[in-house]
Kinemage of the C-alpha trace (Angstrom):
@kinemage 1
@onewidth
@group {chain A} dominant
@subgroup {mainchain}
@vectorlist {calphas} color= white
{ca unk a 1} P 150.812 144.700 61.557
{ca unk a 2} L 153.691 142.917 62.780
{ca unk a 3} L 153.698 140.097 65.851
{ca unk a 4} L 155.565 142.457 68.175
{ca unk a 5} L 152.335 144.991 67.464
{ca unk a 6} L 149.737 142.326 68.595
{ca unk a 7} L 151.344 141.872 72.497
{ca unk a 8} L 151.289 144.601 74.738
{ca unk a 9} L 153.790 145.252 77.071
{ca unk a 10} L 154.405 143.540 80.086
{ca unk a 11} L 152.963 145.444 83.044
{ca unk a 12} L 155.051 145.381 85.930
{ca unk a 13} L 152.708 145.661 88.552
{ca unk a 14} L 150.999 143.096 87.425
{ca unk a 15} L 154.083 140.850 87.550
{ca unk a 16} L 154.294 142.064 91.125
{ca unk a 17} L 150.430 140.949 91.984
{ca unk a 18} L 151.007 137.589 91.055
{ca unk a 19} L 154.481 137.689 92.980
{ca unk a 20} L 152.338 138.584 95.783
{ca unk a 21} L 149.599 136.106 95.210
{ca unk a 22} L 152.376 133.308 94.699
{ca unk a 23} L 153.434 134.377 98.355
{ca unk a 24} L 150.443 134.286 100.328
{ca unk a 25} L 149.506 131.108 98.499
{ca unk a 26} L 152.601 129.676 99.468
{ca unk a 27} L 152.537 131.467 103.225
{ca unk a 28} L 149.049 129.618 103.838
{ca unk a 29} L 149.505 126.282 102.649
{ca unk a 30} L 148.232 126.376 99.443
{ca unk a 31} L 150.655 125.536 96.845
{ca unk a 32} L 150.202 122.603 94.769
{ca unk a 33} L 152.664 120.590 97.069
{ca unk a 34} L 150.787 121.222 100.214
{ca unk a 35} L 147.598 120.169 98.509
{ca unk a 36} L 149.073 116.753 97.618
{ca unk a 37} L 150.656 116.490 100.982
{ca unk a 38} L 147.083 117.131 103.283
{ca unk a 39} L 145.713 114.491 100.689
{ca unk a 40} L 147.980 112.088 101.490
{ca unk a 41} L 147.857 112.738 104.739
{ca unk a 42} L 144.246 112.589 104.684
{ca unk a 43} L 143.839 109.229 103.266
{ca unk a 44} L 146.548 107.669 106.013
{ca unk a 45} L 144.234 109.029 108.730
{ca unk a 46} L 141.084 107.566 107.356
{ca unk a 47} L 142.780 104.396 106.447
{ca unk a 48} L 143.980 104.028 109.905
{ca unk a 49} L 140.561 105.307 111.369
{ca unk a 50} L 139.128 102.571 108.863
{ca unk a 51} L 141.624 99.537 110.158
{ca unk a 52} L 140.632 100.325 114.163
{ca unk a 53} L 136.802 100.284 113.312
{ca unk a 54} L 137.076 97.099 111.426
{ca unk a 55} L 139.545 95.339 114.099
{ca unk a 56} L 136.747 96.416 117.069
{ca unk a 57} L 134.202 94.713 115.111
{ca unk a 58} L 136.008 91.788 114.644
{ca unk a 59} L 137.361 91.912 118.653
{ca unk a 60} L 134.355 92.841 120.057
{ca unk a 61} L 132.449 89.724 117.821
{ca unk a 62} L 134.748 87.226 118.190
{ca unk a 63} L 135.757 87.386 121.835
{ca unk a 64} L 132.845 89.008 123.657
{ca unk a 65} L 130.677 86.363 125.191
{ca unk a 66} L 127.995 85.076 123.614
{ca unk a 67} L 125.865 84.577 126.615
{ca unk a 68} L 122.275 86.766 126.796
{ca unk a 69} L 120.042 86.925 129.701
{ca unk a 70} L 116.009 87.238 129.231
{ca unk a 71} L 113.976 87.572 132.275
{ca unk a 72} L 110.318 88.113 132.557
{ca unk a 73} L 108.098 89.499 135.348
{ca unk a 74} L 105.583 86.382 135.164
{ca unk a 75} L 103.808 87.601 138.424
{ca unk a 76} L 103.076 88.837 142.100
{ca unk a 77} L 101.312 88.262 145.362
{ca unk a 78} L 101.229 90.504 148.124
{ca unk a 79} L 100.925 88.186 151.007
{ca unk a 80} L 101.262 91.159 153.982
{ca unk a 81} L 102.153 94.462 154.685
{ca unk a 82} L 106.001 93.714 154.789
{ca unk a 83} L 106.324 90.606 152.483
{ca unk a 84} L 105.737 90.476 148.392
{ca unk a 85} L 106.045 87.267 146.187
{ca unk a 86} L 107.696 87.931 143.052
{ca unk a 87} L 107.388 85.012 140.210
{ca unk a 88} L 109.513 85.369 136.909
{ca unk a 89} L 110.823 83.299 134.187
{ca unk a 90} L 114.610 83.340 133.490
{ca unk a 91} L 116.119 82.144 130.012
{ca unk a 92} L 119.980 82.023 129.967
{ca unk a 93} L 122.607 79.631 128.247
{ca unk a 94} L 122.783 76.041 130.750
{ca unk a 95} L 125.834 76.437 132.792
{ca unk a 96} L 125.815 80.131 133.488
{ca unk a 97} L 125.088 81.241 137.410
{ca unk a 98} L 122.596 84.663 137.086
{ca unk a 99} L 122.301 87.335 140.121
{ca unk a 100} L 118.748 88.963 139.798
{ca unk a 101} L 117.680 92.141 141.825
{ca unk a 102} L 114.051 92.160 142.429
{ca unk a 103} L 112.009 95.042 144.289
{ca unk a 104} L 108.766 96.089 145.576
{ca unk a 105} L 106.483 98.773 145.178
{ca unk a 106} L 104.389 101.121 146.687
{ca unk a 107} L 101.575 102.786 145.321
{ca unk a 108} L 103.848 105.734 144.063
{ca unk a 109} L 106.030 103.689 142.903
{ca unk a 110} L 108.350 104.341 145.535
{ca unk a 111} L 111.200 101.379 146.137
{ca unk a 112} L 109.848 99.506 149.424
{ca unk a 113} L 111.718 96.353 149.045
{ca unk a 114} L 114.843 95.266 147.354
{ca unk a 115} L 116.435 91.866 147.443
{ca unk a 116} L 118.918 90.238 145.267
{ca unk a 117} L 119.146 86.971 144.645
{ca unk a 118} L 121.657 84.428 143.365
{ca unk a 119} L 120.638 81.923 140.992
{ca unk a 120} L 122.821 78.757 140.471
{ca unk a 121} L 123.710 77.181 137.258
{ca unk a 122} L 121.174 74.676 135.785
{ca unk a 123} L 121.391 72.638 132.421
{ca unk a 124} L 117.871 74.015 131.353
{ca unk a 125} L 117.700 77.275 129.323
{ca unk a 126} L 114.721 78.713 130.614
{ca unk a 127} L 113.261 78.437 134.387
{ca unk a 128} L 110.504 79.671 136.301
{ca unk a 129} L 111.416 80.982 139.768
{ca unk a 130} L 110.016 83.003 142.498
{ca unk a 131} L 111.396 85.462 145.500
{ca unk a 132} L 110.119 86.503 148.568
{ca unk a 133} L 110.778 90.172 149.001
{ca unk a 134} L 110.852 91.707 152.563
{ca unk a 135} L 109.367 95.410 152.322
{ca unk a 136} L 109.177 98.739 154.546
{ca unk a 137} L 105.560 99.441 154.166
{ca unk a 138} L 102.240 98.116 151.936
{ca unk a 139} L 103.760 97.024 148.826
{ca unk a 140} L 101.278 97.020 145.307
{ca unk a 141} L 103.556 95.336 143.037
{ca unk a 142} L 107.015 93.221 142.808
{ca unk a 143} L 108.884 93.032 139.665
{ca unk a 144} L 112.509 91.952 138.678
{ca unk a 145} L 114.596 95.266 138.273
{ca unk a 146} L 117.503 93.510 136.451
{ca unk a 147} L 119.813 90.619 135.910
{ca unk a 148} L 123.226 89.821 135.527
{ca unk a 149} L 125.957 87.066 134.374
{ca unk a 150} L 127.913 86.192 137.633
């Protein structure tokens, strides 16, 4: 047997097939140059995704301000029909000025009263204070809704 017995011919359509596959690779993107190229283009996005994340972080923790409010609902007396005492116990850095909006409620819990009140800078972290909220009808309860760096 000689070597030119052990290789069969070339077929031609199957030269043609991979012709055709070499196209459509090529026609979709997916030679072996492409590939490298959506790789590298890959990493650059996630690098730069990466970078943005990590200078946020570092913005938002080094220049945000580092002042936090606490406020707790300590108490409340209903004194009348149209007048609610509302007793609560602020903590906040010394220095700061604090707005506070306290309300009243009926017994549906329906907003009767609403007040907000201004509280002035002090040099003691935490303070107990009290508002007098005005109300619409029979209030059951006053609470602080929220509060707020000024």
């Amino acid at each position: 047997m000689s070597t030119t017995d052990q290789h069969a011919p070339i077929d031609p359509h199957a030269a043609a097939a991979e012709a055709d596959a070499a196209d459509l690779a090529a026609r979709y993107g997916r030679t072996p140059g492409s590939l490298r190229k959506k790789r590298w283009i890959a990493g650059i996005v996630g690098a730069t995704v990466a970078v943005a994340v990590v200078a946020w972080v570092v913005w938002v923790g080094l220049f945000s301000g580092t002042s936090e409010i606490e406020v707790e609902d300590t108490g409340h007396s209903v004194v009348s029909d149209s007048l609610v005492q509302v007793r609560y116990q602020l903590t906040v850095e010394p220095g700061e000025t604090v707005s506070c909006a306290a309300q009243a409620l009926n017994s549906t819990f329906g907003v009767v009263g609403w007040k907000v009140v201004d509280v002035p800078a002090s040099d003691r972290r935490t303070r107990t204070l009290g508002v007098d909220v005005r109300t619409t009808e029979l209030p059951v309860t006053g609470l602080i809704y929220r509060c707020w760096l000024t």
